[in-house]
C-alpha positions in Angstrom: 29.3 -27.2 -21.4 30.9 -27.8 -18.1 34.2 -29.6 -17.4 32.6 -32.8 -17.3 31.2 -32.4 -20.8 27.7 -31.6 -19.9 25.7 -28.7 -20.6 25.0 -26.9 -17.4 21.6 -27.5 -15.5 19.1 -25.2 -16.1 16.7 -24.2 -12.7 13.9 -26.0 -12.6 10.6 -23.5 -12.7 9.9 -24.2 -9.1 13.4 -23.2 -8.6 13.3 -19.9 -10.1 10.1 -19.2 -8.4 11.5 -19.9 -4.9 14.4 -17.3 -6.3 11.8 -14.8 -6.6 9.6 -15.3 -3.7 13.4 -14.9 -1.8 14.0 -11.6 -3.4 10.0 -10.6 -2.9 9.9 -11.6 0.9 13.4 -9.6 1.6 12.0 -6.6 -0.4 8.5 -6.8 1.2 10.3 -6.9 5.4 12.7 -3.9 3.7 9.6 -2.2 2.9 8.0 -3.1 6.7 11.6 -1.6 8.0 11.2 1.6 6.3 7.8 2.4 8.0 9.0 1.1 11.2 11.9 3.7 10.9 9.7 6.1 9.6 7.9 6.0 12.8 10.9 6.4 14.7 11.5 9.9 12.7 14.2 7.9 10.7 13.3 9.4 7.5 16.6 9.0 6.0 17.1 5.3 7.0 13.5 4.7 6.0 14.0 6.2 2.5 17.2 3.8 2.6 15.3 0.6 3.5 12.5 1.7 0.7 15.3 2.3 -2.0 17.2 -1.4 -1.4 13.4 -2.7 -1.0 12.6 -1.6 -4.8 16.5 -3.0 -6.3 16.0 -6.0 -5.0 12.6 -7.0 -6.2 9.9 -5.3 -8.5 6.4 -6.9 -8.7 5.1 -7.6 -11.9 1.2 -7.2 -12.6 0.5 -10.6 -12.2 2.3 -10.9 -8.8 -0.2 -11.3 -5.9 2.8 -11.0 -3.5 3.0 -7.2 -2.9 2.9 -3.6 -3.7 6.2 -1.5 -2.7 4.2 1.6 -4.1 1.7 1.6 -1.4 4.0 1.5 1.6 6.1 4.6 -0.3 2.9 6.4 -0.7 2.1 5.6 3.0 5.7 7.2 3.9 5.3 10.4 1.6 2.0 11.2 3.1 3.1 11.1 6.9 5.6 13.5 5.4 2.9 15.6 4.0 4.6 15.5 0.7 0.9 14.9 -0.7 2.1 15.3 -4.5 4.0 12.4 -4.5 1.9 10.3 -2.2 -0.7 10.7 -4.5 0.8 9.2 -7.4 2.4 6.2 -5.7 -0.9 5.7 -4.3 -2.8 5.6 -7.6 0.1 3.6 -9.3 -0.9 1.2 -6.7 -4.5 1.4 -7.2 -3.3 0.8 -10.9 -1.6 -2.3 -10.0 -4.6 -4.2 -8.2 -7.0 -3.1 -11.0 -7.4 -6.5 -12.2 -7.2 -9.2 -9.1 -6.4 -8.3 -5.3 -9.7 -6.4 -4.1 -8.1 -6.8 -0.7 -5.0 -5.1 -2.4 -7.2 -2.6 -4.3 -8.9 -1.6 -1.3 -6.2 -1.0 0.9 -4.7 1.2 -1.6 -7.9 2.5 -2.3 -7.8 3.8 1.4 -4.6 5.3 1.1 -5.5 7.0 -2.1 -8.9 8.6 -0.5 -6.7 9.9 2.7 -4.7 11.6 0.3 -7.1 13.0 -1.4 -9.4 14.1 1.6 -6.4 15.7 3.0 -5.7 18.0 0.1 -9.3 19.0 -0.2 -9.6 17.7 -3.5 -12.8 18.1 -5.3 -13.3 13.8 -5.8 -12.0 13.5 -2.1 -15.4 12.3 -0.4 -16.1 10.4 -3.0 -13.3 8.4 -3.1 -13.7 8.0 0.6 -17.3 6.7 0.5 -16.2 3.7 -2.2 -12.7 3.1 0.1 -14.8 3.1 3.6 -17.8 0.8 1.5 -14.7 -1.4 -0.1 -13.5 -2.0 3.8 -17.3 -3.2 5.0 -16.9 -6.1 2.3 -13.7 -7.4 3.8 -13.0 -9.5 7.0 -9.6 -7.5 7.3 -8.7 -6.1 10.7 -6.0 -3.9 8.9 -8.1 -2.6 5.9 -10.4 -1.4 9.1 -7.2 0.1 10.4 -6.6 1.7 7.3 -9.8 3.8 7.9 -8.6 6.3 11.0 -6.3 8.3 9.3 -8.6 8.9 6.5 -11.6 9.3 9.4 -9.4 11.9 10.9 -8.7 13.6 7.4 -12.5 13.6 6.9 -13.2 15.4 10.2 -10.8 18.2 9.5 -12.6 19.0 6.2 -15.9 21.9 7.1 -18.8 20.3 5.3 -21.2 18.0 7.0 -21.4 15.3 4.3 -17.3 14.8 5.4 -18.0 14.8 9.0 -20.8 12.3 8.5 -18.5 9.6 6.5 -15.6 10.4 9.0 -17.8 9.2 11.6 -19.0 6.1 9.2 -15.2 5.2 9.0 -15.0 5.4 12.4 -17.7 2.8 13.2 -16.5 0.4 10.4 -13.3 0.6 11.7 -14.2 0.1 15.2 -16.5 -3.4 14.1 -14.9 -6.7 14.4 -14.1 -8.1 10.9 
């Protein structure tokens, strides 16, 4: 009850959800700022922006609003720390299982690069469904996405690597 004798309002949904989509945008431009620094060789300011990113806001499954375990993988793998990139990456993968294929196959990217890079065994083959998942989109990024693992494909020996690194490259050179 408040002074006046009433019980206090309780948020409307749309209230609530306006809360949220606050705490989600502030998280998601904290996440934007941490790769932005991690560019500028700000690794400790970047882990800093990632870390307040994650207290302030954690996406549930259902939210289509955003991933903060794909731009940490993104930041572990320009570190070459490939161990931990790899399991943000596939806890993002995870996450857009069921909805997103936009989401799924950006992260799907990511988690090929990773794998390419490592010379895992499943490495191409991952690459092959994220460069195929990329043709299906009209995303200029997801065809962005593609040079890093293009380049991690043409460091690997075997022809069948060198051919889908140059497939990436042409996907991601095409207009989506």
């Amino acid at each position: 009850m408040t002074a006046l004798g009433r019980s206090p309002r309780r948020p409307k949904a749309s209230e609530r959800r306006a809360e949220g989509s606050r705490a989600a945008l502030e998280a998601c431009g904290r996440a934007d700022s941490a790769t932005a620094l991690a560019c500028l060789d700000c690794w400790d300011a970047a882990d800093t922006e990632l870390g307040k990113s994650r207290e302030r806001w954690q996406p549930t499954r259902t939210d289509p609003g955003g991933d903060l375990d794909r731009p940490a993988a993104l930041l572990e793998l320009a570190r070459g720390r490939l161990d931990a990139a790899e399991s943000l990456a596939a806890a993002s993968v995870r996450r857009w299982e069921i909805g997103s294929q936009r989401g799924r196959t950006h992260s799907g990217v990511v988690l090929a690069t990773i794998h390419v890079r490592a010379g895992e065994p499943g490495g191409l083959r991952l690459a092959h469904g994220a460069i195929t998942a990329v043709t299906k989109l009209r995303s200029v990024r997801a065809r962005e996405r593609l040079v890093p693992l293009a380049a991690a494909l043409e460091a690997r020996p075997s022809a069948d690597a060198k051919e889908l690194a140059r497939h990436a490259r042409q996907v991601a050179a095409t207009r989506a």
